[in-house]
Backbone as CSV, one residue per row, in Angstrom:
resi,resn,N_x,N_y,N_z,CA_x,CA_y,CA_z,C_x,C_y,C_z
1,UNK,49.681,12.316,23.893,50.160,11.045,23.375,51.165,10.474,24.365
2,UNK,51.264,8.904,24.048,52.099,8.657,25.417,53.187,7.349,24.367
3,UNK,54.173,7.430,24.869,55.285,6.089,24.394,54.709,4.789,25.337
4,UNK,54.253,5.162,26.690,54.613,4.259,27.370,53.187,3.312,27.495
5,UNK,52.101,3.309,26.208,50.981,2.216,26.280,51.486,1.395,25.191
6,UNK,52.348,1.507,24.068,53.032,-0.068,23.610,52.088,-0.820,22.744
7,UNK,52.225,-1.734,22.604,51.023,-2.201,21.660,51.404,-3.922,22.498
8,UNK,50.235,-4.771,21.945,50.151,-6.037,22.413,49.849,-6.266,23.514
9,UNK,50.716,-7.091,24.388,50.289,-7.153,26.143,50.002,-6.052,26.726
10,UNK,51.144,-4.995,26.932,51.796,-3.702,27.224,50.274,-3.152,27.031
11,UNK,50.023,-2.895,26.060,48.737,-1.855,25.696,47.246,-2.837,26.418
12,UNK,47.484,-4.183,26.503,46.272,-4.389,26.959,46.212,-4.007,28.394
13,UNK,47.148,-4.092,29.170,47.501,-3.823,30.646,46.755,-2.757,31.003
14,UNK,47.438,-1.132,29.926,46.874,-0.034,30.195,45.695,-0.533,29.967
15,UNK,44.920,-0.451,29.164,43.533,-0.637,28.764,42.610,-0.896,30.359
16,UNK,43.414,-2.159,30.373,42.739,-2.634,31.751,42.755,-2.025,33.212
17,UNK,44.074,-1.521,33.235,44.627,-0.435,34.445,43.494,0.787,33.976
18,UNK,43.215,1.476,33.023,42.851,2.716,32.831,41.355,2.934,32.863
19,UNK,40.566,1.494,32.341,39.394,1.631,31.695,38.247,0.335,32.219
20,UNK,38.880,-0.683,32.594,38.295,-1.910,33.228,38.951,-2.652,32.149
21,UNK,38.415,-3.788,32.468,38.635,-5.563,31.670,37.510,-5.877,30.509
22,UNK,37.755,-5.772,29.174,36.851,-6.078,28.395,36.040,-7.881,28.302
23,UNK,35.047,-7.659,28.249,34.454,-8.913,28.269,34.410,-9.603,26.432
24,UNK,34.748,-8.726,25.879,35.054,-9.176,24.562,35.481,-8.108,23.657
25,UNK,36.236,-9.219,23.021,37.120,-7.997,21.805,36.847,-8.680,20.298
26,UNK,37.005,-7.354,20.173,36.542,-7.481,18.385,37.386,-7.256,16.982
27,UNK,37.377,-8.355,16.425,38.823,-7.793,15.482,40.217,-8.130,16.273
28,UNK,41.146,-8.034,15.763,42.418,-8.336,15.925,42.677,-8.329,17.710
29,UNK,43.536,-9.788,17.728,43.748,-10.008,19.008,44.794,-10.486,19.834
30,UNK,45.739,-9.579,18.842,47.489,-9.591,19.504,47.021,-9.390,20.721
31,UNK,47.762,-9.625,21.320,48.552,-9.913,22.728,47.014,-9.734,23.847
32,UNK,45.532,-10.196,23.393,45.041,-10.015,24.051,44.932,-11.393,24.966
33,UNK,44.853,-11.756,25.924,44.722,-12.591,26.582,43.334,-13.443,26.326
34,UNK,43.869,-14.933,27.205,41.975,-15.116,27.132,41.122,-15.437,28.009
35,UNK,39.841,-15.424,27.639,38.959,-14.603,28.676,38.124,-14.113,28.279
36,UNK,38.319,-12.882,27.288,37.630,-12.221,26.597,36.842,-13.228,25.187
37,UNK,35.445,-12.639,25.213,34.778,-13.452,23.815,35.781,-12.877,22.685
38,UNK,36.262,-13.431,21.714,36.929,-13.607,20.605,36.102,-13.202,19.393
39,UNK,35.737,-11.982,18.851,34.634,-12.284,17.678,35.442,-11.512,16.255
40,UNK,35.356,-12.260,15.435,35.733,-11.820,14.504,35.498,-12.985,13.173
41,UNK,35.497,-12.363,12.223,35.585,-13.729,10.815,36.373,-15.398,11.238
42,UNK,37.146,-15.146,11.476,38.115,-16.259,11.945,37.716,-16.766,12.947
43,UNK,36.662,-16.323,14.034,36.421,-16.976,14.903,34.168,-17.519,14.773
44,UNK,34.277,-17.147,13.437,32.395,-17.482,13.201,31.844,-16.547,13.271
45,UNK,32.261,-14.775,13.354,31.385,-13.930,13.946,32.007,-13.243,12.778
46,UNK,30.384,-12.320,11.991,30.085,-10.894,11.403,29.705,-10.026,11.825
47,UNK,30.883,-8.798,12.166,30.696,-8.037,13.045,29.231,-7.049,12.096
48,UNK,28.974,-7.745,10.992,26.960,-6.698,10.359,26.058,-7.412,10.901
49,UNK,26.759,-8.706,11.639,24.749,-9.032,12.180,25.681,-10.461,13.055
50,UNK,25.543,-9.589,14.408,25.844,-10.750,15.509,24.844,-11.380,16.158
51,UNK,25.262,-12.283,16.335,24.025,-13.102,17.511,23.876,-12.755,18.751
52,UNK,23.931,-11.005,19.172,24.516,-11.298,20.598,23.122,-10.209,21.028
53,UNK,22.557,-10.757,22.184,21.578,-9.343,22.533,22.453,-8.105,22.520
54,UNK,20.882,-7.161,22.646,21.755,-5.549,22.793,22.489,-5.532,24.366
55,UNK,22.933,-4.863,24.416,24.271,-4.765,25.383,24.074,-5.494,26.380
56,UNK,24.543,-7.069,25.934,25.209,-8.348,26.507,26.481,-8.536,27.014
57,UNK,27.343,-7.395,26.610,28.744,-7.194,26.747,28.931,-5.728,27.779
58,UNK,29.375,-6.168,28.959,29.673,-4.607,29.471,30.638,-4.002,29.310
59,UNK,31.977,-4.801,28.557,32.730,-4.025,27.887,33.404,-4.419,26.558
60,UNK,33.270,-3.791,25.833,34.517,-4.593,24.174,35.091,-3.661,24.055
61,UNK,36.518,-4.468,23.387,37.142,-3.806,22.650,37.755,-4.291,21.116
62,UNK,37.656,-3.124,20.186,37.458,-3.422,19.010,38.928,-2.592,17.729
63,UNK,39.366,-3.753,17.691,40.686,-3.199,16.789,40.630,-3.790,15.116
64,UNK,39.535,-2.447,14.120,39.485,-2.869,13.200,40.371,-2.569,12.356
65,UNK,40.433,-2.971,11.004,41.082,-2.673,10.121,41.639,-1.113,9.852
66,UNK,42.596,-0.438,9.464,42.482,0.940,9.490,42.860,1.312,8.250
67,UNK,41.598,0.813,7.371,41.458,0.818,5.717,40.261,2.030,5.540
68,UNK,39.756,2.243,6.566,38.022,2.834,6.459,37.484,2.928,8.205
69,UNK,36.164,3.358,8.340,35.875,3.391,9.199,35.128,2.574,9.988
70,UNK,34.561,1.635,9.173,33.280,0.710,9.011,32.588,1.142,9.968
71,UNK,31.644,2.045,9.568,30.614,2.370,10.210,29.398,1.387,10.506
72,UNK,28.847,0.511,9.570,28.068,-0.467,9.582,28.044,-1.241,10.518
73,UNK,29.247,-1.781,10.612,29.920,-2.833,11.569,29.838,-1.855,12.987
74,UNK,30.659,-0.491,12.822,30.271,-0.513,14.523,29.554,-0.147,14.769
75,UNK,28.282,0.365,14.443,26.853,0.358,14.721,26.802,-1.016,15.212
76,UNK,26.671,-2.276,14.557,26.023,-3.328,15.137,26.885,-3.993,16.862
77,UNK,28.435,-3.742,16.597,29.360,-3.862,17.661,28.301,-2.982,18.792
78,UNK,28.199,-1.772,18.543,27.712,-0.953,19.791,26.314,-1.585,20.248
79,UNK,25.518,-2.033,19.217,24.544,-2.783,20.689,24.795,-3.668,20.862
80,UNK,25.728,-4.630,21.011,25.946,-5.788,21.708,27.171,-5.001,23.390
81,UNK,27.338,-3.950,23.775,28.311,-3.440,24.490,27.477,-2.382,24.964
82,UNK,27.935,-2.222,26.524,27.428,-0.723,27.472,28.545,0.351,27.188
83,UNK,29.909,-0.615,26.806,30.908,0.538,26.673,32.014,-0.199,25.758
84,UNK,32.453,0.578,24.803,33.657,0.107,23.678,34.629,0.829,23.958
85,UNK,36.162,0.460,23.383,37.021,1.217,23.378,37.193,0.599,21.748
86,UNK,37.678,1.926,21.151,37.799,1.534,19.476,39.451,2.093,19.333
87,UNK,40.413,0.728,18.779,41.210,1.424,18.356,41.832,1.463,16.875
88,UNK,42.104,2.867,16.449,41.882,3.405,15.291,42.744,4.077,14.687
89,UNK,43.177,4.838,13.347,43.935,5.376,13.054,42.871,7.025,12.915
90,UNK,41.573,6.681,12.969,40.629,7.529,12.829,39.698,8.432,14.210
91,UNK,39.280,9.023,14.579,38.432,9.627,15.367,37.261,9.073,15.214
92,UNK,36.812,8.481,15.852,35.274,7.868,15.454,34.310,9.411,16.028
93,UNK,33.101,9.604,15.085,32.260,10.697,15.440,31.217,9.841,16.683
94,UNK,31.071,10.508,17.732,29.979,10.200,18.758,28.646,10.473,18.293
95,UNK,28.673,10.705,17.420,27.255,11.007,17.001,26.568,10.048,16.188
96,UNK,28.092,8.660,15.846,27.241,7.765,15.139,26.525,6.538,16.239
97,UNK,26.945,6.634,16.942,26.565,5.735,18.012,25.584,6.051,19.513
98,UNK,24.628,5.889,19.120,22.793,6.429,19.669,23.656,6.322,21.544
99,UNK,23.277,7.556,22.200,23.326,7.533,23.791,24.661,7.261,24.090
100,UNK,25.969,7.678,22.719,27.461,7.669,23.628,27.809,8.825,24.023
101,UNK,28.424,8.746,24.649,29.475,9.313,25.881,30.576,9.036,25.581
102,UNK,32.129,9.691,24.841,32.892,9.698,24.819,33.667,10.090,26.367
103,UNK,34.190,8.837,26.731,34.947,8.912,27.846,36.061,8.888,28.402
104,UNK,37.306,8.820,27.606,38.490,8.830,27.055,39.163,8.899,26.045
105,UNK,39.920,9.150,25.654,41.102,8.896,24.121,42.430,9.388,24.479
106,UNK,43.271,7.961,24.427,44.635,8.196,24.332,45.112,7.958,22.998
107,UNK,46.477,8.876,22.183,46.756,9.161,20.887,48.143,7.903,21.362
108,UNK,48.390,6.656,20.420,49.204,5.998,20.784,50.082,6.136,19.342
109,UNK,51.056,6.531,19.358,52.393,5.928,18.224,53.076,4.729,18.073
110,UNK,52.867,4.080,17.027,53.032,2.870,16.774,54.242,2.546,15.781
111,UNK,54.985,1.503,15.574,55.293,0.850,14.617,56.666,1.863,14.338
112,UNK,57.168,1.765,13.449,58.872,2.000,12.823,58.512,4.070,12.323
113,UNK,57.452,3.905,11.936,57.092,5.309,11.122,56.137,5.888,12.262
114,UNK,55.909,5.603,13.316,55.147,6.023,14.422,54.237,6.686,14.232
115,UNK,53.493,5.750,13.587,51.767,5.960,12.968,51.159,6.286,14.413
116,UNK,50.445,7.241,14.275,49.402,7.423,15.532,48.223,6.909,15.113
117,UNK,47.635,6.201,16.718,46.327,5.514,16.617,45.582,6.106,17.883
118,UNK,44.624,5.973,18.154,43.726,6.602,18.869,42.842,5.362,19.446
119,UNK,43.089,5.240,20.588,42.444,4.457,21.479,41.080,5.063,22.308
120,UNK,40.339,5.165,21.222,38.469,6.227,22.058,38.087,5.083,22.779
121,UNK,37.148,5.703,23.413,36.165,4.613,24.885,35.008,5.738,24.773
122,UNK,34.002,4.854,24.388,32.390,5.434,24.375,31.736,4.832,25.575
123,UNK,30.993,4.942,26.631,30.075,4.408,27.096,28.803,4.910,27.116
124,UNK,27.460,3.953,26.911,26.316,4.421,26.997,25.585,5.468,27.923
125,UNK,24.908,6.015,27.864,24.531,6.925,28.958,23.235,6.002,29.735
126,UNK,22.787,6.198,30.263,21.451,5.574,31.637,20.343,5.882,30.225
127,UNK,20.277,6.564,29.880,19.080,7.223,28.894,19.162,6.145,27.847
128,UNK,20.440,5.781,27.492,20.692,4.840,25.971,20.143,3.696,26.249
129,UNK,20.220,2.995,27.801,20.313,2.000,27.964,18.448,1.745,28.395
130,UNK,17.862,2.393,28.340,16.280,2.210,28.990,15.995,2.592,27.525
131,UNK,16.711,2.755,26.139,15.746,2.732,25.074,15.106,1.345,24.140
């Protein structure tokens, strides 16, 4: 776990220093800059049935609610993306998402009660992507 990825700008920096530049983010979008596609309710987009081909996005990132896991939703997030970073209060299982590759996770502490969140990065494998 680290103090020093921060949340908002701060955390998008790392993201970008650590992992590349997302071409769209999903769900909540403190301090994300813009640039990135914007998808979420508020912006016209259901993350259960997007308009977007399968992996149109070579990178998202996706900061959902941390009520549940919504599995539904990131099933459909993952084929529109070659590679996600999900951040979570949860472990997402690699096994729900066909040809990932878990390729990072930093444990981030947040907020006054220093809730830990978990910043995973899946990318597709060569095999996922020719299915």
């Amino acid at each position: 776990m680290t103090k020093h990825w921060g949340n908002g700008p701060r955390m998008w920096d790392r993201i970008v220093e650590t992992f590349g530049t997302p071409d769209a983010s999903f769900g909540s979008t403190d301090g994300i800059p813009e640039g990135p596609v914007h998808v979420d309710l508020n912006t016209g987009y259901n993350w259960l049935d997007l308009p977007f081909e399968d992996d149109q996005f070579e990178f998202g990132y996706w900061d959902p609610p941390y009520d549940r896991l919504y599995k539904p939703e990131g099933l459909e997030i993952w084929r529109t993306v070659r590679k996600i970073a999900i951040f979570h209060t949860h472990v997402y299982p690699t096994s729900w998402f066909i040809g990932a590759k878990r390729t990072g996770m930093v444990g981030i502490t947040m907020g006054p009660l220093k809730k830990i969140r978990v910043l995973q990065v899946f990318e597709k494998t060569q095999m996922a992507m020719k299915l």
